[in-house]
C-alpha positions in Angstrom: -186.7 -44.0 -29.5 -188.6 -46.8 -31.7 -190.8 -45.5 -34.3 -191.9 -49.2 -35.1 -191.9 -52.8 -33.9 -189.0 -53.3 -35.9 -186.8 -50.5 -34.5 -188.2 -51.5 -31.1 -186.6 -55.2 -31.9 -183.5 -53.9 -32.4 -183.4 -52.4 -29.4 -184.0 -54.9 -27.3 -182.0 -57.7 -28.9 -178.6 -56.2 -30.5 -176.8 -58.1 -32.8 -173.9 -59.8 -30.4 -170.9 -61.6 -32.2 -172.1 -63.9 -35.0 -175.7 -63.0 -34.4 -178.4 -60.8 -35.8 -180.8 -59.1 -34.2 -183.7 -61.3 -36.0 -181.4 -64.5 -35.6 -181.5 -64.0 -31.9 -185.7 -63.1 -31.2 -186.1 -66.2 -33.2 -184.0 -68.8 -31.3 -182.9 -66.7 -27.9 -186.9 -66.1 -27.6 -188.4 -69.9 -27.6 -185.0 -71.4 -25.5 -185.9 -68.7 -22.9 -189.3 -69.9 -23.3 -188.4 -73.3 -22.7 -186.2 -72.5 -19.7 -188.9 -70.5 -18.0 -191.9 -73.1 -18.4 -189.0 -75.9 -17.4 -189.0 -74.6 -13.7 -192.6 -72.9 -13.9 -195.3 -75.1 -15.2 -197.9 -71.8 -16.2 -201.0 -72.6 -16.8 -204.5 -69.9 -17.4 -204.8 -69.8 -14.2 -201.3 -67.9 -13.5 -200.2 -64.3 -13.5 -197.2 -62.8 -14.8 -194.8 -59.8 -14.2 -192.9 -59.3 -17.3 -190.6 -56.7 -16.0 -189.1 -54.3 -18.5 -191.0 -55.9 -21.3 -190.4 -53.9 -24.0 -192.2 -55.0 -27.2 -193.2 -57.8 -25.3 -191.8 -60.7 -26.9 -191.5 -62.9 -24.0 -195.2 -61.8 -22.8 -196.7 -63.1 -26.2 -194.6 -66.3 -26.1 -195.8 -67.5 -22.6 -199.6 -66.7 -23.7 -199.6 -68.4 -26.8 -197.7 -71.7 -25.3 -199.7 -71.3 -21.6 -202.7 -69.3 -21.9 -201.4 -67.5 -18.5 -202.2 -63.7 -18.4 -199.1 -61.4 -18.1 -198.9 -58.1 -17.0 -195.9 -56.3 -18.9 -194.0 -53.3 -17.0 -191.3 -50.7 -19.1 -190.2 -47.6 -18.7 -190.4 -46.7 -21.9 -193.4 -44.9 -23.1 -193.1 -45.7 -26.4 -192.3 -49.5 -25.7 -195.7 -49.8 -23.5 -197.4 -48.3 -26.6 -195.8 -50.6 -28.9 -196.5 -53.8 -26.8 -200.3 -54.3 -27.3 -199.8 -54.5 -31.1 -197.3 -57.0 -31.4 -198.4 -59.3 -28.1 -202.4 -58.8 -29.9 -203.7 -60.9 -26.9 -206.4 -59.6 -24.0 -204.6 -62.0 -21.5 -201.4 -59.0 -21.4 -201.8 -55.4 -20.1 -198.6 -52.9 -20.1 -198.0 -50.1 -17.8 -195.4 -48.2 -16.2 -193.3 -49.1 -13.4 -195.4 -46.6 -11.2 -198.3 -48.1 -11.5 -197.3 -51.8 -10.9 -196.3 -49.9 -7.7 -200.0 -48.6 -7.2 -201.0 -52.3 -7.8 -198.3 -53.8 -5.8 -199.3 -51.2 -2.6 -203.6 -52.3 -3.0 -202.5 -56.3 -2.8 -201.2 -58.0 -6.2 -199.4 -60.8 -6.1 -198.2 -62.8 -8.8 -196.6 -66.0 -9.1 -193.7 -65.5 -11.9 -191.9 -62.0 -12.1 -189.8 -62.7 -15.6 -186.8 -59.8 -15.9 -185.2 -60.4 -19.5 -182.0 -58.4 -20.1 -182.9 -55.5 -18.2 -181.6 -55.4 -15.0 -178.1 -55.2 -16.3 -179.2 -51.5 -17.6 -181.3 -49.8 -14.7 -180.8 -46.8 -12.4 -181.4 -49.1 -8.9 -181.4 -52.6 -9.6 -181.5 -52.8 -6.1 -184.9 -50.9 -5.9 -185.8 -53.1 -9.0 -185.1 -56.5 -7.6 -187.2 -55.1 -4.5 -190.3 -54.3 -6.3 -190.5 -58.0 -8.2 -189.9 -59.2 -4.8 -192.8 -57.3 -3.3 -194.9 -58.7 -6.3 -194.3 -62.2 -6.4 -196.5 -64.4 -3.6 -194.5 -66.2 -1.4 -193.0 -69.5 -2.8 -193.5 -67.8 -6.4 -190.8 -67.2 -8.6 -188.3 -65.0 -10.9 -186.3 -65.7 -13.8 -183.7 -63.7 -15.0 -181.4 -63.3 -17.6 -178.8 -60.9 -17.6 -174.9 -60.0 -18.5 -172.4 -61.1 -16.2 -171.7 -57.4 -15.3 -174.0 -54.1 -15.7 -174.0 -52.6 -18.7 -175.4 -49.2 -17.6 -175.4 -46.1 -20.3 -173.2 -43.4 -20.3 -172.1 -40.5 -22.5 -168.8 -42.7 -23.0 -170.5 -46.8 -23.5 -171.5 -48.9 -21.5 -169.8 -49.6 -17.9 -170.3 -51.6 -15.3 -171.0 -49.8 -12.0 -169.9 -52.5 -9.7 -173.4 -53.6 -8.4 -173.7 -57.5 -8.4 -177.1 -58.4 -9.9 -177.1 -61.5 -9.5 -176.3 -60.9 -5.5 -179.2 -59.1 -5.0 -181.8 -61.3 -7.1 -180.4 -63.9 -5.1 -180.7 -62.2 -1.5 -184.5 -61.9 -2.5 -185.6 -65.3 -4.3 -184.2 -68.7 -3.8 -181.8 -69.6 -6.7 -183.4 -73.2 -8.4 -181.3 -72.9 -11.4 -178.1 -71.3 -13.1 -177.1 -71.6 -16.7 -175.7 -69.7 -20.0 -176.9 -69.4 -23.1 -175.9 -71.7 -25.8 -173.6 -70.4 -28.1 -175.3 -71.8 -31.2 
């Protein structure tokens, strides 16, 4: 459990080969950022779904370059709490993946559902993938980024449980782009 932004960080962005934690929020975060507004001009006028949000890195990016509103979505108790303070913008409210649920049952639509190195790790991707495709208007979009293969906790690592991500995210939005990340 994160006790502060700074555990929360290294949560969300482990150190991977070569790589720090830090190294990777400040050049993973702003590529991502680029690659996002690349296929989906945002503007004030947008809303997004940052799905499994965490401290909300990716949230406070896309309003300080766009001026969009965003609303974040975790699992996490203690990441939705953690969110507000670092994002520190009106234009983003967190809340739990039940009550996007509420939301998503009374009418919201969004146009941009963002899902940032989480669906590797669910329970249901499949239930997941659903619910952003239940969000997004038609013609809107989603952008992940994710492992080649789950990475889903267990009492022995991480395994992969076989279920193809990237399968279902494309049975339920219209791939317009597929890359990897730099290595640099």
């Amino acid at each position: 459990v994160a006790k502060s932004a700074d555990d929360a960080r290294r949560i969300i962005l482990t150190p991977e080969a070569g790589t720090t934690t830090d190294t990777r929020w400040e050049t993973e975060t702003p590529w991502l950022a680029d690659r996002i507004l690349d296929h989906f001009p945002l503007t004030e006028r947008h809303v997004v779904v940052d799905f499994g949000c965490g401290l909300g890195r990716m949230s406070k990016v896309l309003i300080e370059r766009t001026q969009c509103w965003v609303i974040g979505v975790d699992l996490s108790a203690r990441m939705r709490q953690l969110a507000p303070g670092y994002v520190q913008s009106p234009k983003c409210a967190v809340m739990a993946p039940a009550m996007l649920d509420l939301l998503i049952a009374r009418g919201l639509r969004v146009e941009l559902a963002l899902a940032i190195w989480v669906l590797q790790h669910v329970v249901r991707p499949d239930v997941d993938v659903g619910r952003l495709q239940r969000v997004v208007t038609p013609g809107g979009g989603f952008f992940i980024a994710n492992n080649l293969r789950r990475a889903v906790p267990t009492d022995q690592g991480w395994a992969h449980d076989g279920v193809d991500v990237e399968a279902l995210a494309n049975g339920a939005f219209r791939p317009v782009w597929r890359g990897t990340l730099p290595q640099a």
